[in-house]
VOPAGU-2260 file (C-alpha; in pm, 1 decimal, decimal comma):
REM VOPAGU-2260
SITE   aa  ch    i         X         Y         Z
SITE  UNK   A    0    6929,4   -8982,6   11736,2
SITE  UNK   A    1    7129,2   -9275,2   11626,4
SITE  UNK   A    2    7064,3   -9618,3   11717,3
SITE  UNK   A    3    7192,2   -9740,9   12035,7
SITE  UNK   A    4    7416,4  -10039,4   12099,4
SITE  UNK   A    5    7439,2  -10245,2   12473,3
SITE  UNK   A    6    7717,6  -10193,6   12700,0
SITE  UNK   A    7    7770,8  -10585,5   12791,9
SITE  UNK   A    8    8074,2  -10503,7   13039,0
SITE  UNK   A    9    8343,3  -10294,2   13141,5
SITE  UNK   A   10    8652,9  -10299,4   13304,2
SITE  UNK   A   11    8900,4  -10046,0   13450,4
SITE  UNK   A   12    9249,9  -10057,2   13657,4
SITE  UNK   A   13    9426,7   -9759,3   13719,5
SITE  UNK   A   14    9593,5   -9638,6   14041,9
SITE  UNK   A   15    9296,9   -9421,2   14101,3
SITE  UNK   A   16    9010,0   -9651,0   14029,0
SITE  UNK   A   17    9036,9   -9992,0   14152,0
SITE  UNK   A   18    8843,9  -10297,0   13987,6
SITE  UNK   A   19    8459,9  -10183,0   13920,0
SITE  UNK   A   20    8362,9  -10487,5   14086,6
SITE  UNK   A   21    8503,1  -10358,4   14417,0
SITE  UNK   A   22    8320,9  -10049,7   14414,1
SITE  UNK   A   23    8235,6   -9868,7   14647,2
SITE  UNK   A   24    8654,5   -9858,8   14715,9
SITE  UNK   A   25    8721,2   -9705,8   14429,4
SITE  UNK   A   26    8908,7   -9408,8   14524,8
SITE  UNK   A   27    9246,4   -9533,4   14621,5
SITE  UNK   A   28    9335,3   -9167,2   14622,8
SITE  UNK   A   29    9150,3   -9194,7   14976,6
SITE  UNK   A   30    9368,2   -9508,9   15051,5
SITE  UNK   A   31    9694,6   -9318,7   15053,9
SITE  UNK   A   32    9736,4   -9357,8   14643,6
SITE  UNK   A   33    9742,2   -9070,8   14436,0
SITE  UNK   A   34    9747,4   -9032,7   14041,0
SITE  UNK   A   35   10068,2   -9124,6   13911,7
SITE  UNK   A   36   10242,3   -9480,9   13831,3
SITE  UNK   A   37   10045,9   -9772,0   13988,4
SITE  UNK   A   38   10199,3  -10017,1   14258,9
SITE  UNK   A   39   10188,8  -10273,0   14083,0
SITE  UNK   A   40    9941,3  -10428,6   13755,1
SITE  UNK   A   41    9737,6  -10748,8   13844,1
SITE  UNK   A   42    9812,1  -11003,8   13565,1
SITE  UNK   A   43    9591,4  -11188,5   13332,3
SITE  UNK   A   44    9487,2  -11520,3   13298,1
SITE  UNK   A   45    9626,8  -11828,6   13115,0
SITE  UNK   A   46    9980,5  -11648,2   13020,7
SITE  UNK   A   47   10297,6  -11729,7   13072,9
SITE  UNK   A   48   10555,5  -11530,7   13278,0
SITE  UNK   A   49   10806,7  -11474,5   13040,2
SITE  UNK   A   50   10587,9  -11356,0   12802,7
SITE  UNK   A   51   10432,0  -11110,8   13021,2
SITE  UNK   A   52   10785,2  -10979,3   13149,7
SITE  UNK   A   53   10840,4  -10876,9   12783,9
SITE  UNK   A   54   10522,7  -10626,8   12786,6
SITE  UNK   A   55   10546,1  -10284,4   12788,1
SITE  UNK   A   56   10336,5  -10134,5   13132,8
SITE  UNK   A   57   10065,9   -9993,9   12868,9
SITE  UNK   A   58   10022,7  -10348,4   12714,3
SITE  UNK   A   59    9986,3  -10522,8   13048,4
SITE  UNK   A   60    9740,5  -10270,8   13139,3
SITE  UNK   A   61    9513,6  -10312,3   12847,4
SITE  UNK   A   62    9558,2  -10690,8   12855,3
SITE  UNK   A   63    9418,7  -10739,0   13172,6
SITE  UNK   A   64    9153,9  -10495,6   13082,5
SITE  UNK   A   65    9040,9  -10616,5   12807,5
SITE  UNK   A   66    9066,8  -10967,8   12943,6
SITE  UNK   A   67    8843,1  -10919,7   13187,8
SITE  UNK   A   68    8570,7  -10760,5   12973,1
SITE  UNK   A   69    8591,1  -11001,5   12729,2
SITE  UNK   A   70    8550,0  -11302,7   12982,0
SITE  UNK   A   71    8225,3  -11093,4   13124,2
SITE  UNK   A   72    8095,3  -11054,2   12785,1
SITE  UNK   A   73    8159,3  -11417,6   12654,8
SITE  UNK   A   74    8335,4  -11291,7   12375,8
SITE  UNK   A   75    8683,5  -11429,1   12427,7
SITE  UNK   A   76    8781,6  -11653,8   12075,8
SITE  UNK   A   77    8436,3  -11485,5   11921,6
SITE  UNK   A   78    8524,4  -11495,7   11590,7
SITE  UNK   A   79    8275,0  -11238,1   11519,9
SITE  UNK   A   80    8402,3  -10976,4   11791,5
SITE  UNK   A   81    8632,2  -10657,3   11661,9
SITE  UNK   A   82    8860,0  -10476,5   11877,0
SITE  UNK   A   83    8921,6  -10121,0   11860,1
SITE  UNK   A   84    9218,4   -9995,6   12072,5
SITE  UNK   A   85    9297,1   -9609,2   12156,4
SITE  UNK   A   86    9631,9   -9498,1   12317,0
SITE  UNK   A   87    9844,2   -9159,9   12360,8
SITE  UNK   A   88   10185,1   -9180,8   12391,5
SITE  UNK   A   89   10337,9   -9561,9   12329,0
SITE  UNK   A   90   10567,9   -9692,2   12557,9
SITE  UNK   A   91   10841,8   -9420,0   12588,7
SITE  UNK   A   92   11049,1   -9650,0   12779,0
SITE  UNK   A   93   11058,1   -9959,9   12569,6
SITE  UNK   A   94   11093,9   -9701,6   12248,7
SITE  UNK   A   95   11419,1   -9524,5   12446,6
SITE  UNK   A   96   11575,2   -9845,8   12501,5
SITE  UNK   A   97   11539,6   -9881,8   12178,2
SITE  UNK   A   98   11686,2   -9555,3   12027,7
SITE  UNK   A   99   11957,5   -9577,1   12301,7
SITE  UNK   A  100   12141,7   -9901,5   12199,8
SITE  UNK   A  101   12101,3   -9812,4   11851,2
SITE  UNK   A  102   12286,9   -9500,5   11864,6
SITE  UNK   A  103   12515,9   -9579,7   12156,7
SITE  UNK   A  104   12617,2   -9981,1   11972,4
SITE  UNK   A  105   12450,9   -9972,4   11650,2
SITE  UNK   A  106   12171,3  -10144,4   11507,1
SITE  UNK   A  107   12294,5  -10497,8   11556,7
SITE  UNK   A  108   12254,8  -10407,9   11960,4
SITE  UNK   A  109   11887,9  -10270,0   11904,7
SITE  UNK   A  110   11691,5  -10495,9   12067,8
SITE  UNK   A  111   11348,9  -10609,8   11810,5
SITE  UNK   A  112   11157,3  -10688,4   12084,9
SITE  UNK   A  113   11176,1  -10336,2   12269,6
SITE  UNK   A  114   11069,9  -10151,7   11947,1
SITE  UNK   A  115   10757,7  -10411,5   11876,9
SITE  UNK   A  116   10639,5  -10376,0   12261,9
SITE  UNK   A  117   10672,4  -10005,5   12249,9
SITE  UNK   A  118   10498,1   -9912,2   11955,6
SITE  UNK   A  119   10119,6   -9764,7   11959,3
SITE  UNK   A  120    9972,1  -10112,4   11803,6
SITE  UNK   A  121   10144,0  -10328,1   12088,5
SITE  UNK   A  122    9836,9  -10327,6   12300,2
SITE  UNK   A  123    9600,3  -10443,0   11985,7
SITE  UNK   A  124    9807,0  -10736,2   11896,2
SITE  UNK   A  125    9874,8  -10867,1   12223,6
SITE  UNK   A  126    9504,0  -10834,1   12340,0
SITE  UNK   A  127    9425,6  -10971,6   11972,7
SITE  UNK   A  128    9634,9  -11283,4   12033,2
SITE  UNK   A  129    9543,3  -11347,8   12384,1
SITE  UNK   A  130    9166,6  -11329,9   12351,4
SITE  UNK   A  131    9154,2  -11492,8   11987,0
SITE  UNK   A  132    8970,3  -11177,7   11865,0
SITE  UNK   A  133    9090,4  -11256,6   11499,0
SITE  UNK   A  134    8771,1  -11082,8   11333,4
SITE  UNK   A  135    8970,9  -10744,8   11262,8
SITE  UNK   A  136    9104,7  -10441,5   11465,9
SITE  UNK   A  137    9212,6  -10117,7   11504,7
SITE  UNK   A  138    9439,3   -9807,7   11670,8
SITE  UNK   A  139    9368,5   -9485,5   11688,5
SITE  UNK   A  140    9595,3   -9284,0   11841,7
SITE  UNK   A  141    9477,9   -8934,5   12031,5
SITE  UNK   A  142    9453,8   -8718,4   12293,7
SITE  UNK   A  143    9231,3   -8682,1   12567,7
SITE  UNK   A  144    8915,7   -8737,1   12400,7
SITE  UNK   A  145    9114,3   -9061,2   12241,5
SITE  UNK   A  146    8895,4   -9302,7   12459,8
SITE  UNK   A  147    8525,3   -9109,3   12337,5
SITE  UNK   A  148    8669,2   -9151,3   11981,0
SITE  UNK   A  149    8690,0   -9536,4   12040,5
SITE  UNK   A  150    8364,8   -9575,6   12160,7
SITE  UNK   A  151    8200,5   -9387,3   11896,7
SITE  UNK   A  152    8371,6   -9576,2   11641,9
SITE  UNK   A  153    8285,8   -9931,1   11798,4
SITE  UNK   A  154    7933,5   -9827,9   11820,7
SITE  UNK   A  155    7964,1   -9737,4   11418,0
SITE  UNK   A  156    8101,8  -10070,5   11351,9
SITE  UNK   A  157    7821,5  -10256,1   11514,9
SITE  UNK   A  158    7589,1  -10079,2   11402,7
SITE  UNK   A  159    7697,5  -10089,6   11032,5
SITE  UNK   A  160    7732,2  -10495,1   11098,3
SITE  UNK   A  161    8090,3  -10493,6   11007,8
SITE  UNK   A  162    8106,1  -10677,0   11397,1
SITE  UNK   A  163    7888,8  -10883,3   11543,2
SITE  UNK   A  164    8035,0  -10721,5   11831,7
SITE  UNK   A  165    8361,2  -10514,3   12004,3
SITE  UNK   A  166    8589,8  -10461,0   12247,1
SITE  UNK   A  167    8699,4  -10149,8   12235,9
SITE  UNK   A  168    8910,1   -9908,2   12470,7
SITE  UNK   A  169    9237,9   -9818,1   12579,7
SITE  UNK   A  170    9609,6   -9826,3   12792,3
SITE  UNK   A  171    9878,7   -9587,7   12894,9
SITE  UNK   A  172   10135,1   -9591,1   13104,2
SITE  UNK   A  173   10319,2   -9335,9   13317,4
SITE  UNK   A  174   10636,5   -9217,4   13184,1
SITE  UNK   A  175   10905,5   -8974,5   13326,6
SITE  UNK   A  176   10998,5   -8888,3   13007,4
SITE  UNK   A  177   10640,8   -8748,5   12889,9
SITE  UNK   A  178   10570,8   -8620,3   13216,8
SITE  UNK   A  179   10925,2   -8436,9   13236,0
SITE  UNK   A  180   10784,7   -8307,6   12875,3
SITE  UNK   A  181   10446,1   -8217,9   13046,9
SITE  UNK   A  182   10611,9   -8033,3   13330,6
SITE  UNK   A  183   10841,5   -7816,1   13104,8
SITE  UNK   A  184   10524,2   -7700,9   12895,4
SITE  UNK   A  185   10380,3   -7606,3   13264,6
SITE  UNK   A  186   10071,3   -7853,9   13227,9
SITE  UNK   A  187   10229,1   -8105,5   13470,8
SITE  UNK   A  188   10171,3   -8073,9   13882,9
SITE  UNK   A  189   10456,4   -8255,2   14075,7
SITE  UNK   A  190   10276,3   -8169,5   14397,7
SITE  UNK   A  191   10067,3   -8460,2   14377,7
SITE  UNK   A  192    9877,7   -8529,4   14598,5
SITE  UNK   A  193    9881,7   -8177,4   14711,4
SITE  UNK   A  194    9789,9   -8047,3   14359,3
SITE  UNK   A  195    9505,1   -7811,9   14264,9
SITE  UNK   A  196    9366,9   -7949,5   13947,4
SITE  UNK   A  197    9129,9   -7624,6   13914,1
SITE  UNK   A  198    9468,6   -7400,6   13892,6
SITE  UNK   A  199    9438,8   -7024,8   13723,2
SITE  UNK   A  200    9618,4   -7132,4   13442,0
SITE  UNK   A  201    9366,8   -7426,2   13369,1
SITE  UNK   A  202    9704,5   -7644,2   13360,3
SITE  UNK   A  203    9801,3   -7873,7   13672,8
SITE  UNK   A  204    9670,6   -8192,3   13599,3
SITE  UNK   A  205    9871,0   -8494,9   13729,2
SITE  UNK   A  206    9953,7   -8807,3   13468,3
SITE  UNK   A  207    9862,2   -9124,9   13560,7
SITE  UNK   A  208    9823,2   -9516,3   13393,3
SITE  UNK   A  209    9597,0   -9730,6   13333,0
SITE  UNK   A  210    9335,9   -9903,2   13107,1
SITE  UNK   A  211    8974,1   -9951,5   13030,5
SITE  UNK   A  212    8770,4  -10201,9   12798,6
SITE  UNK   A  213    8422,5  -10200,3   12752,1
SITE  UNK   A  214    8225,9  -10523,4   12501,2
SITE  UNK   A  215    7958,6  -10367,2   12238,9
SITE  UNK   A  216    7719,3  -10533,8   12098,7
SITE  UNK   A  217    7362,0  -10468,0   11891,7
SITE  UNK   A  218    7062,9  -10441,9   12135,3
SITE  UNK   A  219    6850,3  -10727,9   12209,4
SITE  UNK   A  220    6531,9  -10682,7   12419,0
SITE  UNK   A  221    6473,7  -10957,3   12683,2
SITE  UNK   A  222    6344,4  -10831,2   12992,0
SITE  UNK   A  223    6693,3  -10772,0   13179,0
SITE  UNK   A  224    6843,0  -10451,8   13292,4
SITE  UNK   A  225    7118,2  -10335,7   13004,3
SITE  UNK   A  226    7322,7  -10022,4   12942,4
SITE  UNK   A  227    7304,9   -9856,1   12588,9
SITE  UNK   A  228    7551,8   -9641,0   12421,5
SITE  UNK   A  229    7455,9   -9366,3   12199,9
SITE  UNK   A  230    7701,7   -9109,3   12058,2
SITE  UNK   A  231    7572,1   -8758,3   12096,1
SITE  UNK   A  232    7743,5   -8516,6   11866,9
SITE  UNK   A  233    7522,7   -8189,4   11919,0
SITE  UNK   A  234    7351,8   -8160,4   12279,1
SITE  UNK   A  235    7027,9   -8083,0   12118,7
SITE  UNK   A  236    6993,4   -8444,8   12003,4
SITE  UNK   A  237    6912,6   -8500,5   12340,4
SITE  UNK   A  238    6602,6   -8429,8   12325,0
SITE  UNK   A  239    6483,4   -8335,3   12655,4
SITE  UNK   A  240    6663,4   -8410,0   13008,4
SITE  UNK   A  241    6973,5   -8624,0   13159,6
SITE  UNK   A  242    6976,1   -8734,0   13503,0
SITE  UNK   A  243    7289,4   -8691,4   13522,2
SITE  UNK   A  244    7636,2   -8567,7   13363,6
SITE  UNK   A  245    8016,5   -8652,6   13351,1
SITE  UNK   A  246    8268,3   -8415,4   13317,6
SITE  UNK   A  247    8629,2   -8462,0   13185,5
SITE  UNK   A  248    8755,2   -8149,3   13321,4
SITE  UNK   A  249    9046,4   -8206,3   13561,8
SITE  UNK   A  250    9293,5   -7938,4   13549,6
SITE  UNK   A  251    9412,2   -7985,3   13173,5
SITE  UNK   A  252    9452,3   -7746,8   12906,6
SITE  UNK   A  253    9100,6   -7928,2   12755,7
SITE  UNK   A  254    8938,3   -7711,2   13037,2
SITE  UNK   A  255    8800,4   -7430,2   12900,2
SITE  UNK   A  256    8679,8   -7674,9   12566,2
SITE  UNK   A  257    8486,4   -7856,7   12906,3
SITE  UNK   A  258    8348,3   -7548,9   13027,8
SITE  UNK   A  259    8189,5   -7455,7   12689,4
SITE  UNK   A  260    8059,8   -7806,3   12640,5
SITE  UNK   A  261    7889,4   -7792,7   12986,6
SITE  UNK   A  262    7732,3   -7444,2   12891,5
SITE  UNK   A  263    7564,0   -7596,9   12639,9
SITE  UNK   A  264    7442,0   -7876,4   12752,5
SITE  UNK   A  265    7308,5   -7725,2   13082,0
SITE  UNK   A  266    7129,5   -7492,9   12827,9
SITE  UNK   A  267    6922,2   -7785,6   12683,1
SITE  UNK   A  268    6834,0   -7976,1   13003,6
SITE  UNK   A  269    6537,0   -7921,7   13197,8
SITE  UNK   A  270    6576,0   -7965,0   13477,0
SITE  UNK   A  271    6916,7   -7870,7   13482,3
SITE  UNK   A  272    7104,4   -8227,1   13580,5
SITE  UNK   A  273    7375,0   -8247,7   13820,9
SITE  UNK   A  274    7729,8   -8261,7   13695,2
SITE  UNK   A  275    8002,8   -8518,0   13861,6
SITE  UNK   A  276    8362,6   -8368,2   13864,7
SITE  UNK   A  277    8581,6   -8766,4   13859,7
SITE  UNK   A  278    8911,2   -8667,6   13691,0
SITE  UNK   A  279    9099,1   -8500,7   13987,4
SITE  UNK   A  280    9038,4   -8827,7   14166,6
SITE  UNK   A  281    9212,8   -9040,1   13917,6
SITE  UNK   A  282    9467,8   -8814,0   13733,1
SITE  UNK   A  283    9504,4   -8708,6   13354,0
SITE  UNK   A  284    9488,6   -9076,1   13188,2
SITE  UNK   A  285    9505,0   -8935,1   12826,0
SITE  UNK   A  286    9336,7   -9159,4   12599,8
SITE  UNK   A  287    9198,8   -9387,5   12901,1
SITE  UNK   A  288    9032,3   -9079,2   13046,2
SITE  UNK   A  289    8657,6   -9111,1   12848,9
SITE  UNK   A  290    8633,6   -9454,2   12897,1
SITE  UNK   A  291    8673,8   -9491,2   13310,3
SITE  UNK   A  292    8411,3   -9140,6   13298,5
SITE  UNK   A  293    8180,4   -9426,1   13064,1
SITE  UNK   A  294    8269,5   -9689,9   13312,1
SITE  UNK   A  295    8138,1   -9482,2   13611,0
SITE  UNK   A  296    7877,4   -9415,9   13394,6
SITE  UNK   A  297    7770,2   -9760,8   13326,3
SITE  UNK   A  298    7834,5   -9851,9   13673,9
SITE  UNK   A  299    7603,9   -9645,3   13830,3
SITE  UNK   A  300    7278,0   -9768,4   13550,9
SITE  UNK   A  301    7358,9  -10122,5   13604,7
SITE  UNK   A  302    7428,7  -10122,8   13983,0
SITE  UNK   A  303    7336,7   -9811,4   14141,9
SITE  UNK   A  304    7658,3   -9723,9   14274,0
SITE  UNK   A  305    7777,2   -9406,9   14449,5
SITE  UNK   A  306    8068,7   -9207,4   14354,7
SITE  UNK   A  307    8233,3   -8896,0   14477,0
SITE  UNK   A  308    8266,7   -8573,0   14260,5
SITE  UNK   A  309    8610,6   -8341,9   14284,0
SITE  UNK   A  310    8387,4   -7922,2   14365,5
SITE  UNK   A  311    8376,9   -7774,9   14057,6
SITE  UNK   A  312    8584,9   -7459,7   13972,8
SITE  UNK   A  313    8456,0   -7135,9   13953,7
SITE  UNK   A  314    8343,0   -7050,5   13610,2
SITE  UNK   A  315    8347,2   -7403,6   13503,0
SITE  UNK   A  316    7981,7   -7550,4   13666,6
SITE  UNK   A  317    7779,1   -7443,8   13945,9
SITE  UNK   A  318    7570,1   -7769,6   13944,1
SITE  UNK   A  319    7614,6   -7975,1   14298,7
SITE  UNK   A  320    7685,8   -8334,5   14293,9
SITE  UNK   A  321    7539,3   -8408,8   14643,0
SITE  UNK   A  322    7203,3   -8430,4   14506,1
SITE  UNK   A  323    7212,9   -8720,4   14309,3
SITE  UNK   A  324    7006,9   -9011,2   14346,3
SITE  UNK   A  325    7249,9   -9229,5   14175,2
SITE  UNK   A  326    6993,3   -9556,4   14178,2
SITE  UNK   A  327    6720,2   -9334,2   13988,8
SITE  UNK   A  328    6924,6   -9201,6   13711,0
SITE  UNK   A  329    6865,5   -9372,8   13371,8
SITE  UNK   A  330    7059,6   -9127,6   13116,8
SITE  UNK   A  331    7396,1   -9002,2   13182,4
SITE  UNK   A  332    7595,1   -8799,2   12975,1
SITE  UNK   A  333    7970,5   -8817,8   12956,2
SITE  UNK   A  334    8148,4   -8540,4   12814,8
SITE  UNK   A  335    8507,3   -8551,2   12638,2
SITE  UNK   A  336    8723,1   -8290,3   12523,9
SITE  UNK   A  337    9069,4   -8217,1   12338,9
SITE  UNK   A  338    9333,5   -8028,3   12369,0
SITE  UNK   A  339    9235,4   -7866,7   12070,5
SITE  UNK   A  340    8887,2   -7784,4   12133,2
SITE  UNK   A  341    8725,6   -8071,5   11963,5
SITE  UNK   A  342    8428,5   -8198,2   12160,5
SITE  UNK   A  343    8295,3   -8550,4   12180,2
SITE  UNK   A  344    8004,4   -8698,8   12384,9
SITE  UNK   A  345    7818,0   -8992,7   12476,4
SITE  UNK   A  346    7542,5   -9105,2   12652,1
SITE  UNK   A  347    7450,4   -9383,1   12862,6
SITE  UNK   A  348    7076,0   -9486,3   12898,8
SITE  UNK   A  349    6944,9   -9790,4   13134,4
SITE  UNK   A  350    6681,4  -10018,0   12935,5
SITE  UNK   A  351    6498,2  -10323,6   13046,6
């Protein structure tokens, strides 16, 4: 097993999970507010208006994020502190506009400040500039298991030393265009809220937007309650049981990858842990989707906090959720998966 960094703090906004710190509320799918585009996107602090109205929805999303982690962690202007951003798609919109007035008035129309919003390493530079994090960065793009990929490689840079510390996670936002392209490959549900995200074809999962940031940094032992972060690549590394573990099935085409994953896991646990079901709750969030599973996660070691599980499909896991004792568990395991099969996990351990 590798060595273990601490989770200092983690923040999430999306339509279907409201701020961690207002937990238990964090369902807004309960309050009337399904998957999909959110309302509206709270903004950060110390910027200016028109600088903000410039953003791309993705960037404002991970800015806030990230923001707020930062702030918890005392990291903000750390010259020491990397940040490691994932992301899916890019802002489709900003990128259209883009392509639109180039083609339709020529390049002396295209507007330079629509293509350097919209592009995938928007998020990094704006969240870069805003928190002072000058120490170095990255992007990786990716699918669903985008946000798992991010948190594995923050732990390797911390652990390596090449940070002191990291922010690392991840933004999208909801786009007609990709989730007209979703719904003509038949992996999009427009019945939201109405949708069955355990369909027969293992495809009806609903897009949504948001972002989540988590701060990394090496483990120091002090007496206080802290969150590590291990990444697990084979389940036997375990090495005996979890109390508990998060699935990133929801409906997508990643399903069946889930299913497998599960299977294997449950295989080397003893007792066999419970399994929590999130995604339906808060839609298909693409590279965002790992880290709000690894924010639940964290949430529930450092405050004991309750959350509600989506039943699990047939075939997928029979393991109930209403048997948790979410204050007692200590080791969670969060489980992401690909479109194409690849399987990534984590896991989450309380220490004091």
């Amino acid at each position: 097993m590798r060595d273990a960094v601490e989770v200092k703090s983690f923040s999430v906004v999306t339509p279907g999970v409201r701020e961690l710190s207002e937990m238990p509320a964090w369902c807004a799918s309960q309050a009337g507010e399904p998957p999909g585009r959110a309302q509206s996107i709270p903004p950060p602090q110390d910027i200016s208006p028109r600088e903000l109205r410039r953003m791309a929805r993705m960037t404002r999303f991970g800015l806030y994020a990230a923001d707020r982690a930062c702030r918890e962690a005392g990291v903000v202007n750390d010259p020491s502190c990397g940040l490691i951003v994932g992301i899916t798609h890019a802002s489709t919109s900003l990128l259209k506009e883009f392509h639109d007035y180039w083609f339709d008035h020529g390049p002396q129309m295209a507007s330079p400040s629509a293509f350097s919003n919209g592009v995938t390493n928007a998020p990094l530079g704006a969240i870069s500039r805003h928190c002072r994090l000058t120490r170095g960065g990255a992007t990786i793009v990716g699918t669903e298991d985008c946000g798992m990929q991010v948190l594995h490689e923050a732990h390797r840079a911390v652990v390596d030393g090449e940070y002191a510390g990291c922010c690392a996670g991840a933004a999208e936002e909801y786009s007609d265009i990709v989730a007209n392209a979703y719904t003509r490959a038949g992996w999009f549900s427009p019945g939201v809220p109405a949708y069955l995200p355990w369909a027969d074809t293992g495809r009806a999962f609903a897009p949504a937007e948001g972002s989540a940031f988590a701060v990394l940094s090496p483990c120091r032992r002090n007496g206080r309650r802290a969150c590590t972060f291990i990444p697990v690549g084979d389940p036997r590394e375990l090495n005996g049981s979890v109390d508990m573990v998060i699935s990133g099935a929801g409906g997508g085409p990643q399903d069946p990858f889930e299913r497998d994953a599960l299977r294997a896991v449950l295989d080397t646990c003893d007792p066999v842990p419970a399994v929590l079901f999130p995604k339906p709750f808060f839609g298909e969030l693409f590279s965002v989707g790992a880290l709000v599973s690894s924010a639940i996660a964290w949430d529930i070691l450092m405050n004991g906090s309750a959350y509600p599980s989506y039943p699990a499909a047939p075939g997928i896991c029979a393991a109930p959720a209403g048997r948790i004792d979410f204050g007692a568990a200590s080791r969670i395991l969060v489980i992401s998966c690909s479109r194409d099969g690849r399987t990534l996990m984590g896991l989450f351990a309380r220490s004091s």
